[in-house]
Structures are given as C-alpha cells and as structure tokens.
Kinemage of the C-alpha trace (Angstrom):
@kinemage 1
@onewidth
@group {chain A} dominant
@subgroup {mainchain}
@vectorlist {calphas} color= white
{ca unk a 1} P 106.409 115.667 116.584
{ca unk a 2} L 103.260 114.233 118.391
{ca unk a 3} L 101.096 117.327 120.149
{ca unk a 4} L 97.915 117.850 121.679
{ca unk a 5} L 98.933 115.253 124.751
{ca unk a 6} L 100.450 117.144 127.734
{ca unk a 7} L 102.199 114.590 130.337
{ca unk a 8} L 103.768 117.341 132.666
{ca unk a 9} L 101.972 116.228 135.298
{ca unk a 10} L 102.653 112.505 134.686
{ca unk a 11} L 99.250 111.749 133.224
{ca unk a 12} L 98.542 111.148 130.108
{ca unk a 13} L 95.904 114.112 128.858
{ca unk a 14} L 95.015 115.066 125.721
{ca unk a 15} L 94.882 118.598 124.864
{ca unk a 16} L 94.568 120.395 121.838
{ca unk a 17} L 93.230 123.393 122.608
{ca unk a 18} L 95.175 126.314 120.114
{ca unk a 19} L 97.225 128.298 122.840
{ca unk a 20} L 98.648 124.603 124.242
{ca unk a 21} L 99.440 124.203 120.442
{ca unk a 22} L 100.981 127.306 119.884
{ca unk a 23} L 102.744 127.241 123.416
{ca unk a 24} L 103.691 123.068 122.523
{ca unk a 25} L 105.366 124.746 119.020
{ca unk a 26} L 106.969 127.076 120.260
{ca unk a 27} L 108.411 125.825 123.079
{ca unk a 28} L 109.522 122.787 120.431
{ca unk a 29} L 111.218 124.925 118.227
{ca unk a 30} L 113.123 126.701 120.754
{ca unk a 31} L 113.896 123.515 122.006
{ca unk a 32} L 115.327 121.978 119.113
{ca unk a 33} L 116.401 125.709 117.451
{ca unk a 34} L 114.823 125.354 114.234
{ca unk a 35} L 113.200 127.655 112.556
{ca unk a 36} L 110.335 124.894 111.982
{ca unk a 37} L 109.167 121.059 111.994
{ca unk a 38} L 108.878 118.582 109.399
{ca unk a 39} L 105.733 116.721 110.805
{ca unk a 40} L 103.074 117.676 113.413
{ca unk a 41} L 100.714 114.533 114.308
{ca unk a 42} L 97.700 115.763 116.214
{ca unk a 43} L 97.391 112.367 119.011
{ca unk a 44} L 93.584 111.514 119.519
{ca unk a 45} L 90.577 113.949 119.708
{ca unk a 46} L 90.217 116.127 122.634
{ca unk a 47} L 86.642 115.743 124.441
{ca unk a 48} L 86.727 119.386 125.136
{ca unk a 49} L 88.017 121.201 122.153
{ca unk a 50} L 86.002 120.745 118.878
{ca unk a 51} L 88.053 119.220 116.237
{ca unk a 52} L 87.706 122.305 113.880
{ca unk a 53} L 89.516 124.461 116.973
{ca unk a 54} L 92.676 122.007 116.622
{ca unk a 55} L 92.676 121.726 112.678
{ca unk a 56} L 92.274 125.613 112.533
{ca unk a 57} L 95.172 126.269 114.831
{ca unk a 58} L 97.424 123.391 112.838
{ca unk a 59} L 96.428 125.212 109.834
{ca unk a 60} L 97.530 128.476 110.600
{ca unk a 61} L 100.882 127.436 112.207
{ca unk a 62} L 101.296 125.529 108.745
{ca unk a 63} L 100.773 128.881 106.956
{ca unk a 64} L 103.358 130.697 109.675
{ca unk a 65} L 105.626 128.060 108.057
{ca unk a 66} L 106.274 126.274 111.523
{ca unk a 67} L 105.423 122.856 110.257
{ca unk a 68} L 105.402 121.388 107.237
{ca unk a 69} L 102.823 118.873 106.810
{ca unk a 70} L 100.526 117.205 109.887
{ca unk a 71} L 99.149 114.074 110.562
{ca unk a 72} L 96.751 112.704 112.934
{ca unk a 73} L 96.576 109.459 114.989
{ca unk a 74} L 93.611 108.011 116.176
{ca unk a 75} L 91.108 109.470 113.203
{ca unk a 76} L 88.012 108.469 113.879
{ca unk a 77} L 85.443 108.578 110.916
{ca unk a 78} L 83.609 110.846 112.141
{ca unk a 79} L 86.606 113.019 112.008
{ca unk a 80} L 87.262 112.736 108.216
{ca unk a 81} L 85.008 115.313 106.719
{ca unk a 82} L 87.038 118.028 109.195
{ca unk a 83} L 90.359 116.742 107.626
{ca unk a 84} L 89.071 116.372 104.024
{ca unk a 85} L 87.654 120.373 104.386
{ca unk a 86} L 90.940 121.649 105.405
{ca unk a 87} L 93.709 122.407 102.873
{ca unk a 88} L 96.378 121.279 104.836
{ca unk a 89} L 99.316 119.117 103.856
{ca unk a 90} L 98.617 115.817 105.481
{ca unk a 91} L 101.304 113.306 105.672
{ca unk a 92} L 100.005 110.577 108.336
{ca unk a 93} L 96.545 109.793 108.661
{ca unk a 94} L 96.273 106.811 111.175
{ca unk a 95} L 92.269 105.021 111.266
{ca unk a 96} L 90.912 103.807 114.218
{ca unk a 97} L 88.579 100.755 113.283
C-alpha cells in the first residue's frame, strides 16, 4: 500500500506526517478488514516532515504488527543513512538517480 500522498482533494500532496500515517493505516485496514498489511511504501519525501518523523512512525506501526515490511519510492541518497539506522524490515527500496 503506497502512503504518505493524500489526493482527497484531487491534488497530488505528499504527506507523511505520523497522525496522516496512523489515520492512512487505519482507515486502510478497516477498509480492507484485515488485521494488517503486507507492504507499506512510503511515496517521496515530505518537505515539511523530517524523514526520521515518517521512518519513526513506520517503525512503530511495524512493531504494532500493522505492516509487515515497508518500502520507499523515490530514496534519495541523502535519505539512506535514515533507512540504514532503522531496524525495519525493508522490502522495496526504489533510487532516484
């Protein structure tokens, strides 16, 4: 499941501040009435919420057991020292050149 992009308003935003990720999960998860998801993939960075926010939110709602692995799209290489410093289960990792 792609988060941190909202399109309700028919734009195409990115947002991965923690409550939109929490709300995005568990709106998801009622949604598909699961008790969790295989795959989260984190879309892009956000320009407002640091990197570390996002990756510490994913983290915990990997150890609530509501996903099982993440990826992210768009890593920048900047970004990789964040990723390589978390202990979560990555599954996707997609480079931007």
């Amino acid at each position: 499941m792609k988060i941190g992009v909202d399109t309700r308003s028919g734009a195409f935003l990115h947002n991965a501040a923690p409550a939109d990720l929490i709300a995005t999960t568990a709106w998801a998860l009622q949604q598909l009435d699961t008790p969790y998801i295989d795959i989260a993939v984190l879309n892009r960075e956000d320009a407002v919420v640091p990197l570390e926010q996002s990756v510490a939110c994913l983290q915990e709602l990997v150890e609530q057991g509501k996903y099982r692995a993440v990826g992210r799209a768009w890593l920048f290489a900047h970004s990789v020292p964040v990723y390589r410093a978390c202990p979560l289960p990555h599954c996707l990792l997609i480079l931007c050149w």
